[in-house]
PDB file of the backbone (N, CA, C, O) and the ligand in Angstrom, with CONECT records:
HET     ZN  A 101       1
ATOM      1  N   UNK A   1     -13.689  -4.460   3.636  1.00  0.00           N
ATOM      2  CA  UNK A   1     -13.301  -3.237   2.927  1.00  0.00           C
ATOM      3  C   UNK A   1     -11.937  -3.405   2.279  1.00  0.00           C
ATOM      4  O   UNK A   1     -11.835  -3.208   1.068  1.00  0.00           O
ATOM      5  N   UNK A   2     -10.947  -3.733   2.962  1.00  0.00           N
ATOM      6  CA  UNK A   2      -9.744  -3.864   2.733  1.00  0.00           C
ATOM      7  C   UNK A   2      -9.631  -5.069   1.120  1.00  0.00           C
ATOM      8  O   UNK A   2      -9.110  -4.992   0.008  1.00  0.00           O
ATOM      9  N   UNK A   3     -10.419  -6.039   1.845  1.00  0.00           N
ATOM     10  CA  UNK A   3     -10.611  -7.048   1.077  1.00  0.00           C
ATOM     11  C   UNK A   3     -10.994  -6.596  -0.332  1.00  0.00           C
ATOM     12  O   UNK A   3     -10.536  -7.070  -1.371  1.00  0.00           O
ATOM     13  N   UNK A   4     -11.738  -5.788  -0.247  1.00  0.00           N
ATOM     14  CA  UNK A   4     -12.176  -5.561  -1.761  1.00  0.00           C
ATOM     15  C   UNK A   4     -11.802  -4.569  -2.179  1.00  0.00           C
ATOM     16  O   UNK A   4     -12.393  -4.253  -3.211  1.00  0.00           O
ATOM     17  N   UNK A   5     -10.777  -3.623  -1.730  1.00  0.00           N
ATOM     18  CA  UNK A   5      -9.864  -3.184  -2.015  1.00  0.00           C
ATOM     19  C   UNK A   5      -8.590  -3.962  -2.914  1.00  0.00           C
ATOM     20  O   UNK A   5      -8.071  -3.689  -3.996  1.00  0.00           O
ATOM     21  N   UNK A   6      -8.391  -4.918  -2.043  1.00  0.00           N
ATOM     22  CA  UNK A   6      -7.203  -5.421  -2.693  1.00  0.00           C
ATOM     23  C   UNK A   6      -7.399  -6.462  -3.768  1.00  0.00           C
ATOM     24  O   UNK A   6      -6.500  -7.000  -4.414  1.00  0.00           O
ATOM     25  N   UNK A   7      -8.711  -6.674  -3.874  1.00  0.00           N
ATOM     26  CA  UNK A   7      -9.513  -7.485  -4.962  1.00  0.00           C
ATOM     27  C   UNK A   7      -9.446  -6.685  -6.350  1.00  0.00           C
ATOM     28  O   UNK A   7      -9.243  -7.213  -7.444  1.00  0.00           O
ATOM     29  N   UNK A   8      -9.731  -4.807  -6.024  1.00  0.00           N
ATOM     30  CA  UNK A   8     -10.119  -4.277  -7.144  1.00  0.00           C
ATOM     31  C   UNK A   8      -8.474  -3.806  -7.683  1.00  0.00           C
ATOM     32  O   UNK A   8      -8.373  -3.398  -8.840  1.00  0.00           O
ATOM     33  N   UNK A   9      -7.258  -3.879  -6.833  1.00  0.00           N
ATOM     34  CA  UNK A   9      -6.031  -3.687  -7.338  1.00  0.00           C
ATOM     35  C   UNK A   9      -5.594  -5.083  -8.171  1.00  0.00           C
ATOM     36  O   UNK A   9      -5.437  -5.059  -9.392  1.00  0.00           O
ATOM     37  N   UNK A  10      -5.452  -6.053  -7.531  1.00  0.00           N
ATOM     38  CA  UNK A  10      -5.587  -7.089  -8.460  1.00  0.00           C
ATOM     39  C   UNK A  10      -5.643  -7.697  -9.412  1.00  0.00           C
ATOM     40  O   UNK A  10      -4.834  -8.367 -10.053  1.00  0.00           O
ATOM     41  N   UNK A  11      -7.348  -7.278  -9.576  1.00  0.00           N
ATOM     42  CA  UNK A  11      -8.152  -7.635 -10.950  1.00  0.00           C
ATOM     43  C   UNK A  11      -8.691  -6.329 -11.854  1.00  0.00           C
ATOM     44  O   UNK A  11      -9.327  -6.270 -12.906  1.00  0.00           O
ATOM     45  N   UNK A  12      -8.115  -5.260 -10.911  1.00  0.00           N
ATOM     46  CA  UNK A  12      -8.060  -3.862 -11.911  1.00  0.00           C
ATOM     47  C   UNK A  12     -10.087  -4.031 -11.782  1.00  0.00           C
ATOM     48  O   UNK A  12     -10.538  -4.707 -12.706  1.00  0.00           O
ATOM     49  N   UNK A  13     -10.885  -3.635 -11.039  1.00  0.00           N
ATOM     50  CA  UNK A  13     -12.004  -3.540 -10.772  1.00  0.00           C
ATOM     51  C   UNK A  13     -12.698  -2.620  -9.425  1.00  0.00           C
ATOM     52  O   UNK A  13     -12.371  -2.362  -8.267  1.00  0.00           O
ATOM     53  N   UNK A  14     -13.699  -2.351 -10.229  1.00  0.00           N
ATOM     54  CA  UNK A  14     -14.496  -1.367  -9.250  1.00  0.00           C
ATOM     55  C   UNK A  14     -14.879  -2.269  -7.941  1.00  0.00           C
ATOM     56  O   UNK A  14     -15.563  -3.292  -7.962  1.00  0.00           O
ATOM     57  N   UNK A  15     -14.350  -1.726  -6.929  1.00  0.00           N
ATOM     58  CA  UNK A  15     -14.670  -2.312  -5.329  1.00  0.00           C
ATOM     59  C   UNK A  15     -16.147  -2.749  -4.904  1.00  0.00           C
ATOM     60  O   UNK A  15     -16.517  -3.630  -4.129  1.00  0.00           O
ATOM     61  N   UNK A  16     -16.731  -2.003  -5.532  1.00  0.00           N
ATOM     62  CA  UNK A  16     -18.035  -2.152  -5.549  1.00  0.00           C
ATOM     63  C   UNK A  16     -19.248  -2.581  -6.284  1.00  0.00           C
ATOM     64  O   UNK A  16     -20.324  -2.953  -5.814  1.00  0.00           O
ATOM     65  N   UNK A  17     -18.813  -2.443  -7.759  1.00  0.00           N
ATOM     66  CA  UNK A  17     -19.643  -2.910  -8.877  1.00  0.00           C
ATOM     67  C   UNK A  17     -19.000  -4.542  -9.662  1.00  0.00           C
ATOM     68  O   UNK A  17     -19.542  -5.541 -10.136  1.00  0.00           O
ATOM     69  N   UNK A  18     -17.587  -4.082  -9.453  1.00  0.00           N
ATOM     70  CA  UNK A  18     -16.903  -5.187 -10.011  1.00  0.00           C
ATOM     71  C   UNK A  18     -17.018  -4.944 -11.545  1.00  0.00           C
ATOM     72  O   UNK A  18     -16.445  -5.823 -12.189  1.00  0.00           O
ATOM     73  N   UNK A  19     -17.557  -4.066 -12.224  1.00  0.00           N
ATOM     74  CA  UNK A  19     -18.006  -4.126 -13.685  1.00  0.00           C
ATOM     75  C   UNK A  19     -16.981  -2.881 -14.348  1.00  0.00           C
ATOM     76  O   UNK A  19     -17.047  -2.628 -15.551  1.00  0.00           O
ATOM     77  N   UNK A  20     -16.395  -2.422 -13.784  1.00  0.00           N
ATOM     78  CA  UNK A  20     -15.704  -1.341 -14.768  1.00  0.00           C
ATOM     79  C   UNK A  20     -14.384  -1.348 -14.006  1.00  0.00           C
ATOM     80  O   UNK A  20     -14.195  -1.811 -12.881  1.00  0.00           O
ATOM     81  N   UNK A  21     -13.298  -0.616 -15.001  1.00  0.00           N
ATOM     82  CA  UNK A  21     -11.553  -0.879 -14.426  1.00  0.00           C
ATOM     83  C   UNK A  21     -11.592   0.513 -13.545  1.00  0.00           C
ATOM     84  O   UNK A  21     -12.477   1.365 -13.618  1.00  0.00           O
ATOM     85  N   UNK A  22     -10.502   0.546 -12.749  1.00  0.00           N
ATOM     86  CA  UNK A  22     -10.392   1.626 -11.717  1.00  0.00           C
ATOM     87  C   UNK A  22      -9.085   2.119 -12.504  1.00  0.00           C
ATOM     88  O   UNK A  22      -9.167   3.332 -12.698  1.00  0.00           O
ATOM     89  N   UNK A  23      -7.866   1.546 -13.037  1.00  0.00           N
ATOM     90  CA  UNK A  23      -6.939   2.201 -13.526  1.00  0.00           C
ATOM     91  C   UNK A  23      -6.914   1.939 -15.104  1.00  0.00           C
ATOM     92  O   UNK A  23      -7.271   0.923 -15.702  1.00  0.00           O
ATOM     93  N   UNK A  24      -6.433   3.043 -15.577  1.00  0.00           N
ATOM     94  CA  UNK A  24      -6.792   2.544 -17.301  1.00  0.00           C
ATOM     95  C   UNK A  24      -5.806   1.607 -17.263  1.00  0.00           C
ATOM     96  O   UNK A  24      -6.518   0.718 -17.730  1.00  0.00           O
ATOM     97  N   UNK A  25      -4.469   0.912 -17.049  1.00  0.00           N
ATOM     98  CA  UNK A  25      -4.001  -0.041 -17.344  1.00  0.00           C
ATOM     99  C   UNK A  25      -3.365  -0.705 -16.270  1.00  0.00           C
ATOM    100  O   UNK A  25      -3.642  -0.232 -15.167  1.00  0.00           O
ATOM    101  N   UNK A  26      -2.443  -1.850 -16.282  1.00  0.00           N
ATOM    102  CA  UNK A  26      -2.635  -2.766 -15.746  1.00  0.00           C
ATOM    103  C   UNK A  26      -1.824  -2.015 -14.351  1.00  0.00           C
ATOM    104  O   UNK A  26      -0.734  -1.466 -14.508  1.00  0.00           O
ATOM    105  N   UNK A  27      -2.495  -2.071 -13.014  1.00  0.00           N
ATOM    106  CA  UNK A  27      -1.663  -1.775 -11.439  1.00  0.00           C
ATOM    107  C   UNK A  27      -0.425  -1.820 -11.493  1.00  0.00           C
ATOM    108  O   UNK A  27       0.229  -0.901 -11.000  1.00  0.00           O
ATOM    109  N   UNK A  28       0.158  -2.844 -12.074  1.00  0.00           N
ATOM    110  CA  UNK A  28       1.851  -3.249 -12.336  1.00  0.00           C
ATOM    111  C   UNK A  28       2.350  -2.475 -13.073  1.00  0.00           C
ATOM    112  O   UNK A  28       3.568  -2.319 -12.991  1.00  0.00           O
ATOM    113  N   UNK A  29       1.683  -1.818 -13.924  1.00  0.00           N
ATOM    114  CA  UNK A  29       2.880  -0.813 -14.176  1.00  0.00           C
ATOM    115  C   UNK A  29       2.782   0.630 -13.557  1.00  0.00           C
ATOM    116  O   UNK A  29       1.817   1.379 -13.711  1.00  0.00           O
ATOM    117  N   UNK A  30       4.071   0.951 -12.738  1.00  0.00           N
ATOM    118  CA  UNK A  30       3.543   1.927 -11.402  1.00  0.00           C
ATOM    119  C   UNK A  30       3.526   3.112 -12.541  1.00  0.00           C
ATOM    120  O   UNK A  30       2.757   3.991 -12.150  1.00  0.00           O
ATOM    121  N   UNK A  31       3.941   3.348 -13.451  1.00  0.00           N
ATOM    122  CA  UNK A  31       3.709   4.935 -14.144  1.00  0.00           C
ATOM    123  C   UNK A  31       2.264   5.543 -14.489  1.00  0.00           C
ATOM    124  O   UNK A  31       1.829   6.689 -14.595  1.00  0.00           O
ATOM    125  N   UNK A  32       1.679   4.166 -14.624  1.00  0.00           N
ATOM    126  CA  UNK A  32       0.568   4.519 -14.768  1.00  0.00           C
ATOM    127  C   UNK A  32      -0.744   4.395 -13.872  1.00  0.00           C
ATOM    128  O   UNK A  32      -1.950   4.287 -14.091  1.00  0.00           O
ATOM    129  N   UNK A  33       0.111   4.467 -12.721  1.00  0.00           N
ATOM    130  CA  UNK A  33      -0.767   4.020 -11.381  1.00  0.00           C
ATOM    131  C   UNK A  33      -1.873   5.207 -10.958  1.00  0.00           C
ATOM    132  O   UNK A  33      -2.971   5.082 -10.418  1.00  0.00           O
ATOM    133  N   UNK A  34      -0.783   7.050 -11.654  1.00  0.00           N
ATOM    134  CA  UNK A  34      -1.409   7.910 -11.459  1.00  0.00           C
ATOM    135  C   UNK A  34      -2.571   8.839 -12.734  1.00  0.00           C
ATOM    136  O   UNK A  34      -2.946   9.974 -13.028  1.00  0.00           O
ATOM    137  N   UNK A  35      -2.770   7.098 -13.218  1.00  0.00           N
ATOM    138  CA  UNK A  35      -4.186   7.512 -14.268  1.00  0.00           C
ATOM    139  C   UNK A  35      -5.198   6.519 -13.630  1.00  0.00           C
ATOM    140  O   UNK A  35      -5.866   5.709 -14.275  1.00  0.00           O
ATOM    141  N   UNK A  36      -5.230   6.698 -12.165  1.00  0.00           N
ATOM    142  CA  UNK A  36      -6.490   5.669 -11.527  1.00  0.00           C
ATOM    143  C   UNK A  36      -7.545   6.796 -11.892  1.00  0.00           C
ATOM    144  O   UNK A  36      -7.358   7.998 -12.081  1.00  0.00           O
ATOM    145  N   UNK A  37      -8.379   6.258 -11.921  1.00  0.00           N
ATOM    146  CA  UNK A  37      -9.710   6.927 -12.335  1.00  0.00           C
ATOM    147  C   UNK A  37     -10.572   7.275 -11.349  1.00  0.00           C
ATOM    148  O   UNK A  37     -11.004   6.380 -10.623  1.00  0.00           O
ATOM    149  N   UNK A  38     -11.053   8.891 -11.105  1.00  0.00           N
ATOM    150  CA  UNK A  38     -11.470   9.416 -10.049  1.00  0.00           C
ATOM    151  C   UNK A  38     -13.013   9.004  -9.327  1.00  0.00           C
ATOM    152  O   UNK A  38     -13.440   9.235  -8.196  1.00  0.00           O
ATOM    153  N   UNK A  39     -13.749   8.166 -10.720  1.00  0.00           N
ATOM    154  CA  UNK A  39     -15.311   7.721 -10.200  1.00  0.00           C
ATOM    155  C   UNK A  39     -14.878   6.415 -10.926  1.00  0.00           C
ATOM    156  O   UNK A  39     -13.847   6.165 -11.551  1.00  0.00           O
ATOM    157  N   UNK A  40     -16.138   5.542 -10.614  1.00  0.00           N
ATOM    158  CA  UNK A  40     -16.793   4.337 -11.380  1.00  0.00           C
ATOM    159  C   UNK A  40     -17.421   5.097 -12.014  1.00  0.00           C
ATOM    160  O   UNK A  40     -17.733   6.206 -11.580  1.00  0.00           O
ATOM    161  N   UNK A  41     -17.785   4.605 -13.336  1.00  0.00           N
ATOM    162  CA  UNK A  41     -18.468   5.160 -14.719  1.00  0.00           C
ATOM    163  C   UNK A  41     -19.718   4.388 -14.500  1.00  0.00           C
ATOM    164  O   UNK A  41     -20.810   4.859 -14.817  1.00  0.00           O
ATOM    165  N   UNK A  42     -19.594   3.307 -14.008  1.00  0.00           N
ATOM    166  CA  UNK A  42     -20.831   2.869 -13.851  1.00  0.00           C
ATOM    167  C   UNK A  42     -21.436   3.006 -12.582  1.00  0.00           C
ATOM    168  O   UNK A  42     -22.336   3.846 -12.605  1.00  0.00           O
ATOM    169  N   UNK A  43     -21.219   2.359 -11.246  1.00  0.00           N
ATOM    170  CA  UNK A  43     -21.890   2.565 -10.220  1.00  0.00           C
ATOM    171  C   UNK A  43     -22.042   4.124  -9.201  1.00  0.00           C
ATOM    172  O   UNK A  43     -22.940   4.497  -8.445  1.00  0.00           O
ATOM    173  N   UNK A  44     -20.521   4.859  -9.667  1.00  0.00           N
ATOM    174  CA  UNK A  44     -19.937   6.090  -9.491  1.00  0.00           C
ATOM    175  C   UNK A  44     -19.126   6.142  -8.053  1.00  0.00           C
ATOM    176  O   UNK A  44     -18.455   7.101  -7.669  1.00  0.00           O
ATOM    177  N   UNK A  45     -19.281   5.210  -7.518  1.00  0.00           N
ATOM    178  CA  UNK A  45     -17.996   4.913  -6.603  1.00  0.00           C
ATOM    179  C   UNK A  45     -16.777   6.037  -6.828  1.00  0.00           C
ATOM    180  O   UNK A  45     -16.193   6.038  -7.912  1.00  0.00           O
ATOM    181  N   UNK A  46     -16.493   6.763  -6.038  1.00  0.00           N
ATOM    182  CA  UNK A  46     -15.157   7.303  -5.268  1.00  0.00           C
ATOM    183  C   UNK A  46     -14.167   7.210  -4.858  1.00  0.00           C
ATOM    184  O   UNK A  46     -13.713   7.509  -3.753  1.00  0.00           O
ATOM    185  N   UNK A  47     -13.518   6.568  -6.155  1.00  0.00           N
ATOM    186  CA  UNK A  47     -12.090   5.621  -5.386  1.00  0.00           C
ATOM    187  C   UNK A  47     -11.040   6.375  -4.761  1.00  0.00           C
ATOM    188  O   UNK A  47     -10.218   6.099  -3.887  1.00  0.00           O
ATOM    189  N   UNK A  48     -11.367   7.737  -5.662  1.00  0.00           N
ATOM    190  CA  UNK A  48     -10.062   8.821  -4.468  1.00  0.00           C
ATOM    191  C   UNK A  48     -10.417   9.143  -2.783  1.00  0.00           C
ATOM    192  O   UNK A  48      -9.515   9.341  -1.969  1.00  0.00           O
ATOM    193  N   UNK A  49     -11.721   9.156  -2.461  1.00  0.00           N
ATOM    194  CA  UNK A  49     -11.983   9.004  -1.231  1.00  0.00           C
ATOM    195  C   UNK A  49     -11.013   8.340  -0.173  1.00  0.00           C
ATOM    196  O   UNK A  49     -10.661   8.879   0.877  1.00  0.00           O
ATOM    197  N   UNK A  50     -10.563   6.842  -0.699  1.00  0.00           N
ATOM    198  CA  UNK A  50      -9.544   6.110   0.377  1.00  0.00           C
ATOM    199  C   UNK A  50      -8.578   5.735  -0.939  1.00  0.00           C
ATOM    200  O   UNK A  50      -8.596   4.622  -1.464  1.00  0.00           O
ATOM    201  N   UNK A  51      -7.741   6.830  -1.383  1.00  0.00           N
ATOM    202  CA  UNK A  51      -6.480   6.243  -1.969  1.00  0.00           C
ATOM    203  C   UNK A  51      -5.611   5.696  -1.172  1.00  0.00           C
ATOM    204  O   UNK A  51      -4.642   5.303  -1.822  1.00  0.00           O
ATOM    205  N   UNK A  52      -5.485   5.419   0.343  1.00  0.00           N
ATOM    206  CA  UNK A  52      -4.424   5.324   1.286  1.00  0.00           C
ATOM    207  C   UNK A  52      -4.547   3.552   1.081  1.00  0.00           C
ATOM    208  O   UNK A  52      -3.533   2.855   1.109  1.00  0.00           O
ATOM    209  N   UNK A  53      -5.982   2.950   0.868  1.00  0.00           N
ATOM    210  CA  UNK A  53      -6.180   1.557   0.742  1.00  0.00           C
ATOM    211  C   UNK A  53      -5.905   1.422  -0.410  1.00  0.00           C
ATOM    212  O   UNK A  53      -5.378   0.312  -0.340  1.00  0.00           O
ATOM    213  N   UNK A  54      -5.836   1.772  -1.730  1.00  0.00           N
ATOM    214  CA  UNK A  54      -5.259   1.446  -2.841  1.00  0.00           C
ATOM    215  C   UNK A  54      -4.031   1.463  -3.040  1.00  0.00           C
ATOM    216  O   UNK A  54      -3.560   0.758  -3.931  1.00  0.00           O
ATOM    217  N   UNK A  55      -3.202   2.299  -2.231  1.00  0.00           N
ATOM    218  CA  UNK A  55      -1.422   2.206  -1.986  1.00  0.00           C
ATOM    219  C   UNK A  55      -1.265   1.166  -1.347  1.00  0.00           C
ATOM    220  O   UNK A  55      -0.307   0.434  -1.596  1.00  0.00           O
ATOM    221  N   UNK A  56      -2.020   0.919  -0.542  1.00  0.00           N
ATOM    222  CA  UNK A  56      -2.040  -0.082   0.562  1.00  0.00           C
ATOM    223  C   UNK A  56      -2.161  -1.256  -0.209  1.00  0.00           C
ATOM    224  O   UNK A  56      -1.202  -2.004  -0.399  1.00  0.00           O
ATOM    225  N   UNK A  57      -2.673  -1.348  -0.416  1.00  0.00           N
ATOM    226  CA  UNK A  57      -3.170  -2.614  -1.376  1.00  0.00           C
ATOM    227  C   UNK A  57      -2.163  -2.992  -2.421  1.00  0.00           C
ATOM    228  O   UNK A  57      -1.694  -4.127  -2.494  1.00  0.00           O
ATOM    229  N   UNK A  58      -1.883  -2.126  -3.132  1.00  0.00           N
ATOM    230  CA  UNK A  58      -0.733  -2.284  -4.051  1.00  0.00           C
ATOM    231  C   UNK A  58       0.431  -2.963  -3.668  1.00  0.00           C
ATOM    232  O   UNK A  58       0.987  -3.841  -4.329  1.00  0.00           O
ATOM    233  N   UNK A  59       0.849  -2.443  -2.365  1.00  0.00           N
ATOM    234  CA  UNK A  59       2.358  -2.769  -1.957  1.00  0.00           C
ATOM    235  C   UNK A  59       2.245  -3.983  -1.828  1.00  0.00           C
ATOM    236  O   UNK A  59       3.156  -4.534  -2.446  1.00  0.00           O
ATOM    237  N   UNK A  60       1.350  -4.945  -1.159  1.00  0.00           N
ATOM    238  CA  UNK A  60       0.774  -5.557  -0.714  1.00  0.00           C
ATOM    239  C   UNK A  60       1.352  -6.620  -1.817  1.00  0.00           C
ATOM    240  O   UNK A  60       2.327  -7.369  -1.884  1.00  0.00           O
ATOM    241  N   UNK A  61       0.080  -6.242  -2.759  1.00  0.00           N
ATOM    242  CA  UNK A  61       0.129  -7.025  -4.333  1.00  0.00           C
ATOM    243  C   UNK A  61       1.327  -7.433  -4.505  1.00  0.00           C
ATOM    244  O   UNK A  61       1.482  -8.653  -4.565  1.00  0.00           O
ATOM    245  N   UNK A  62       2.486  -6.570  -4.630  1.00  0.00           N
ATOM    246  CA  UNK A  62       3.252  -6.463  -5.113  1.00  0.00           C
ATOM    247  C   UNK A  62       4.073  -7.803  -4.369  1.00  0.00           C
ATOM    248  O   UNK A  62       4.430  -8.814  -4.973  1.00  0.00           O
ATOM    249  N   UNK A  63       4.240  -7.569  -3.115  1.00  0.00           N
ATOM    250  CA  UNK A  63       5.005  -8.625  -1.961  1.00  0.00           C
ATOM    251  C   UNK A  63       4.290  -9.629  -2.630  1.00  0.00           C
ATOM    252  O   UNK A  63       5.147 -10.344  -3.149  1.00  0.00           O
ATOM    253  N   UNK A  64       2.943 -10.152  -2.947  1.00  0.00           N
ATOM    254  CA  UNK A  64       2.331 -11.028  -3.076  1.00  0.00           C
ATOM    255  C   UNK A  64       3.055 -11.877  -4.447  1.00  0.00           C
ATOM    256  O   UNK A  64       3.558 -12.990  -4.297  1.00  0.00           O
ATOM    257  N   UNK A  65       3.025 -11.291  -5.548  1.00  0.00           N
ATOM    258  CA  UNK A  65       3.709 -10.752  -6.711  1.00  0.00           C
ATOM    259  C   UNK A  65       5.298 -11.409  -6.810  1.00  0.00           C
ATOM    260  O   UNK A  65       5.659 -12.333  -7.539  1.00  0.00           O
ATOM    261  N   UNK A  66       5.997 -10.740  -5.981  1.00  0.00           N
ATOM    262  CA  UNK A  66       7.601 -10.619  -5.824  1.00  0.00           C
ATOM    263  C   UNK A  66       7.510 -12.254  -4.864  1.00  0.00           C
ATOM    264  O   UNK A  66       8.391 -13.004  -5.282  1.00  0.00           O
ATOM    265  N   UNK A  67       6.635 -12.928  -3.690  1.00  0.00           N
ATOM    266  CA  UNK A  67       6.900 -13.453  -3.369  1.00  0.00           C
ATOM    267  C   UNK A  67       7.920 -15.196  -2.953  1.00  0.00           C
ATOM    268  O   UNK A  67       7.951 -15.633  -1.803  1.00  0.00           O
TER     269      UNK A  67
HETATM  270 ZN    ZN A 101     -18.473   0.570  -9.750  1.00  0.00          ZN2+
END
C-alpha cells in the first residue's frame, strides 16, 4: 500500500491504475500539492480517502530528493 503510494507521488500516478496523474503538476512543487485530484478519471480511485499516505509519502520523497 504504502509502496504504491509512494510510487504514485513520485511518478505523479494513479496508485492503482497507473494510467492517469493524481496531481495536476509536478509533487515538487508544494503550492500546488493542494490541486491533488479528488478521483482517478479513469479507474475512479479515491485518493482523498488516505491523504495521510500521500503527505507521508511526500516527505519521504522529498528526504529521498534532498538526500
Ligand atoms: Zn486510477
Amino acid at each position: 500500500m504504502l509502496k504504491d503510494i509512494l510510487y504514485s507521488v513520485l511518478w505523479n500516478k494513479c496508485p492503482k491504475c497507473h494510467s492517469t496523474k493524481v496531481f495536476e503538476t509536478s509533487v515538487f512543487q508544494l503550492k500546488s500539492f493542494d490541486k491533488m485530484h479528488k478521483t482517478c478519471s479513469c479507474c475512479g480511485e479515491k485518493y482523498e480517502k488516505e491523504p495521510g499516505y500521500f503527505y507521508g509519502a511526500m516527505y519521504v520523497s522529498y528526504a529521498l530528493m534532498a538526500g
